[in-house]
C-alpha positions as CSV (number, residue, x, y, z in Angstrom):
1,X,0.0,0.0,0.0
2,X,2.8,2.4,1.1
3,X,4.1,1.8,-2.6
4,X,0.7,3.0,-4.1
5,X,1.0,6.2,-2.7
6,X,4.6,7.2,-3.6
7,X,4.1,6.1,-6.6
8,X,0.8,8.7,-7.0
9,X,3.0,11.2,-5.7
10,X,5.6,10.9,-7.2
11,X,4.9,10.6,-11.3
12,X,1.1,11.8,-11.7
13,X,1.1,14.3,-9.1
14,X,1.9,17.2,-11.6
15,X,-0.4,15.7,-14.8
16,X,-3.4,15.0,-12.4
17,X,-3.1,18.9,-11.4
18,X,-2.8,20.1,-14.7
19,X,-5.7,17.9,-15.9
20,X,-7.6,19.3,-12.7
21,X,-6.5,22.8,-14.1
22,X,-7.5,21.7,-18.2
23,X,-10.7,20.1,-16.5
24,X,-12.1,23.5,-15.0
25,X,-11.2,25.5,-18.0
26,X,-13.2,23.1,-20.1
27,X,-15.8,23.9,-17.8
28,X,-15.5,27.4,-18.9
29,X,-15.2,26.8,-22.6
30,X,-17.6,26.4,-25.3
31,X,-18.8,23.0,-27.0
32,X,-16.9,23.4,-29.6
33,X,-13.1,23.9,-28.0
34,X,-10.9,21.3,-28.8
35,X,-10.2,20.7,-24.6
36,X,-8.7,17.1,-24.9
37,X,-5.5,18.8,-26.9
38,X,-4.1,19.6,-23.2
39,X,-4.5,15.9,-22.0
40,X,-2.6,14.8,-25.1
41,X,0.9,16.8,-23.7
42,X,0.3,15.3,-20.3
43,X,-0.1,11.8,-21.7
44,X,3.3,11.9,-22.7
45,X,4.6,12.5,-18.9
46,X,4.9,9.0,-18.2
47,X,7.7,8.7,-20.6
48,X,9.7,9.8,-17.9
49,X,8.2,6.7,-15.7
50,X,9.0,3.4,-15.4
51,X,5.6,2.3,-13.7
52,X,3.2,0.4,-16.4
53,X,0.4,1.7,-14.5
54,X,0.6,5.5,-15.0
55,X,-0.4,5.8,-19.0
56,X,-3.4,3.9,-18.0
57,X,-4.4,5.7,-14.7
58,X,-3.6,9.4,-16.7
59,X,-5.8,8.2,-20.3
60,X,-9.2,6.6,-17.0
61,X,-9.1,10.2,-15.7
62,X,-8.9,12.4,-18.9
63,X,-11.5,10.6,-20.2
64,X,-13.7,11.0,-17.2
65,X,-13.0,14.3,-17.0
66,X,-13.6,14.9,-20.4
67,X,-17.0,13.0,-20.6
68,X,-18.1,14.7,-17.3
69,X,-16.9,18.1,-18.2
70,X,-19.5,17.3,-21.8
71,X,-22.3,16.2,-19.8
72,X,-21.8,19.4,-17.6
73,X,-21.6,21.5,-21.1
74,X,-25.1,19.6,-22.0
75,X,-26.6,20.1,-18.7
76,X,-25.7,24.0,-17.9
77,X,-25.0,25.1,-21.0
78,X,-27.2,26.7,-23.9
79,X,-26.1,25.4,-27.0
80,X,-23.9,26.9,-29.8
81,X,-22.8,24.2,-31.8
82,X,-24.6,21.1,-32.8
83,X,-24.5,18.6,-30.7
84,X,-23.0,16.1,-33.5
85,X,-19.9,18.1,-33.5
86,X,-19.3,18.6,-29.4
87,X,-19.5,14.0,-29.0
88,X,-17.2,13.5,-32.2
89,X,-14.7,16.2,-31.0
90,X,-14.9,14.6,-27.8
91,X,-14.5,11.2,-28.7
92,X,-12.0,11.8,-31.2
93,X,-9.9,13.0,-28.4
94,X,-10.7,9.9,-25.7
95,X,-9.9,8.2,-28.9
96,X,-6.2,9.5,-29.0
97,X,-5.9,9.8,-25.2
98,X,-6.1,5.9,-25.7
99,X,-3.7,5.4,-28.8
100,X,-1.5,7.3,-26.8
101,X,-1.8,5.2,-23.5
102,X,-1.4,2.1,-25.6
103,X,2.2,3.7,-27.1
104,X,3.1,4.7,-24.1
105,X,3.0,1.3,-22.2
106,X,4.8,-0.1,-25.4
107,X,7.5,2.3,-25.2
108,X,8.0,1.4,-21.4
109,X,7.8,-2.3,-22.1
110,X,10.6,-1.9,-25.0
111,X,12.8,0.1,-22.7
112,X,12.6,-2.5,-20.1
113,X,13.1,-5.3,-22.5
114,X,16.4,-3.0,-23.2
115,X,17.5,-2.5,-20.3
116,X,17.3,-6.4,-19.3
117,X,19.6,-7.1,-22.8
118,X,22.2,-4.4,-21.4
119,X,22.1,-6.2,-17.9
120,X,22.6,-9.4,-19.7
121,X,25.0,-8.7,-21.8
122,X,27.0,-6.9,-19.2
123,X,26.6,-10.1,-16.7
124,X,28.1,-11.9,-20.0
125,X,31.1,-9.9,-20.5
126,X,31.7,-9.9,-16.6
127,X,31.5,-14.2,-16.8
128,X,33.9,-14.0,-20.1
129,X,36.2,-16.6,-19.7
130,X,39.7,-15.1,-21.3
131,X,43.3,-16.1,-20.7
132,X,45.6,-13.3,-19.9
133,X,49.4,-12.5,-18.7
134,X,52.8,-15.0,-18.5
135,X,51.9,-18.9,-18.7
136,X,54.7,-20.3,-16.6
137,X,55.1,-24.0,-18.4
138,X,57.8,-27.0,-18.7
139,X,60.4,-26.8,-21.1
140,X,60.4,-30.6,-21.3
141,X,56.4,-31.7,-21.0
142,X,54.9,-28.1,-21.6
143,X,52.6,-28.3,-18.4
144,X,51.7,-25.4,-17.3
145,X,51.8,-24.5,-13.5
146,X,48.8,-23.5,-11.8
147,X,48.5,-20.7,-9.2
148,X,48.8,-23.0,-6.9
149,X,51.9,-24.9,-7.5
150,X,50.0,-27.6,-9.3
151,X,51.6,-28.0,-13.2
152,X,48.4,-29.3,-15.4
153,X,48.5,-30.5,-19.0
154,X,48.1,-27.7,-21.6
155,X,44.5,-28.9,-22.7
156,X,43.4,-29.4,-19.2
157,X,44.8,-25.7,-18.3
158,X,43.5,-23.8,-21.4
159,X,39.7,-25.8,-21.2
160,X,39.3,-24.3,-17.3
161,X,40.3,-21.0,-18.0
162,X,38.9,-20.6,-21.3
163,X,36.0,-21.8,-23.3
164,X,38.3,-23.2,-26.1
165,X,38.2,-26.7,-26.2
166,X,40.9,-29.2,-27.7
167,X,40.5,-31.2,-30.8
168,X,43.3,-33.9,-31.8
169,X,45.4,-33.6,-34.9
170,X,48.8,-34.3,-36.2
171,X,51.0,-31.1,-37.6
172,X,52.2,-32.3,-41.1
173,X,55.8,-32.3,-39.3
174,X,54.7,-35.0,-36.6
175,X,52.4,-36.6,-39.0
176,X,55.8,-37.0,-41.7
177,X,57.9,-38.4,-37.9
178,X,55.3,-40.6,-37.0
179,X,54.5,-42.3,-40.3
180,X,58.5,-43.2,-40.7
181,X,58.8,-44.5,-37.6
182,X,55.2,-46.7,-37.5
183,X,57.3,-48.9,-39.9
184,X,60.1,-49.6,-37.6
185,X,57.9,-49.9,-35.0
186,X,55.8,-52.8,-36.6
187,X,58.9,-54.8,-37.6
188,X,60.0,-54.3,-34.1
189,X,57.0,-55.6,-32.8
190,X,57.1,-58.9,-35.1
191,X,60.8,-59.1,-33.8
192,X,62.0,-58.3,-37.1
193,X,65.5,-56.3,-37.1
């Protein structure tokens, strides 16, 4: 509940007192005065806002006051326009107030839907796995030692602290040393010298 009322303080407090203001002038005015053009600035206030329910609540109460403020006009007021021209004037303008409410909460929804994609993306780059700085490793075995004193193979070091991962495959160097000594090997093997 406490939330409710910040929130009306806070980001309709100044359209709802210039509709009060547009609302008595329209009072004032005759039939025929395009009153709702007011309402149509103030709809864009909750631009500014990140609460979904403000375009809604701002577009309920123009279009009260605007309906009341023509069945005051009605009551009260002799006639100098037809009355044709006061309800489509009117609803033309509820009509926009609306349109505009709609856009509104679309806009918001967007900019929140952009603001989660920076906040993603940002968590991404922060969990970015990247190597960096001097490898210390083993002339001999090429292990490379760990921050804690630990040596670990190359593949088993580079897949933790990375997201590269390690495919086998023969350089055409150790591929050319391997395939002259297979055959050696193989007579070896048969006890063949």
């Amino acid at each position: 509940m406490e939330n409710d009322v910040s929130f009306l303080r806070s980001s309709l407090v100044v359209p709802l007192a210039a509709a009060v203001v547009i609302f008595v002038l329209d009072l004032f005015l005759p039939l025929g005065w395009m009153v709702w053009l007011p309402y149509v600035g103030l709809m864009l206030v909750p631009l500014w806002s990140s609460d979904e329910r403000s375009p809604v609540i701002l577009a309920s109460t123009f279009t009260a006051f605007i309906l009341i403020s023509l069945a005051v006009d009605y009551l009260y007021l002799p006639f100098d326009i037809p009355a044709k021209y006061a309800i489509f004037n009117r609803a033309g303008g509820i009509l926009i107030l609306w349109v505009m409410a709609v856009l509104v909460m679309k806009h918001q929804r967007i900019e929140r839907e952009r603001e989660n994609l920076i906040r993603q993306l940002q968590d991404a780059i922060a969990n970015l796995k990247t190597l960096r700085g001097l490898l210390p490793f083993c002339l001999s075995c090429k292990k490379i030692r760990e921050v804690d004193g630990y040596w670990s193979r190359i593949e088993a070091y580079v897949t933790k602290h990375s997201l590269a991962e390690f495919t086998p495959g023969l350089c055409p160097e150790c591929e050319e040393y391997l395939s002259a000594q297979l055959p050696e090997e193989q007579s070896l093997a048969r006890g063949q010298r």
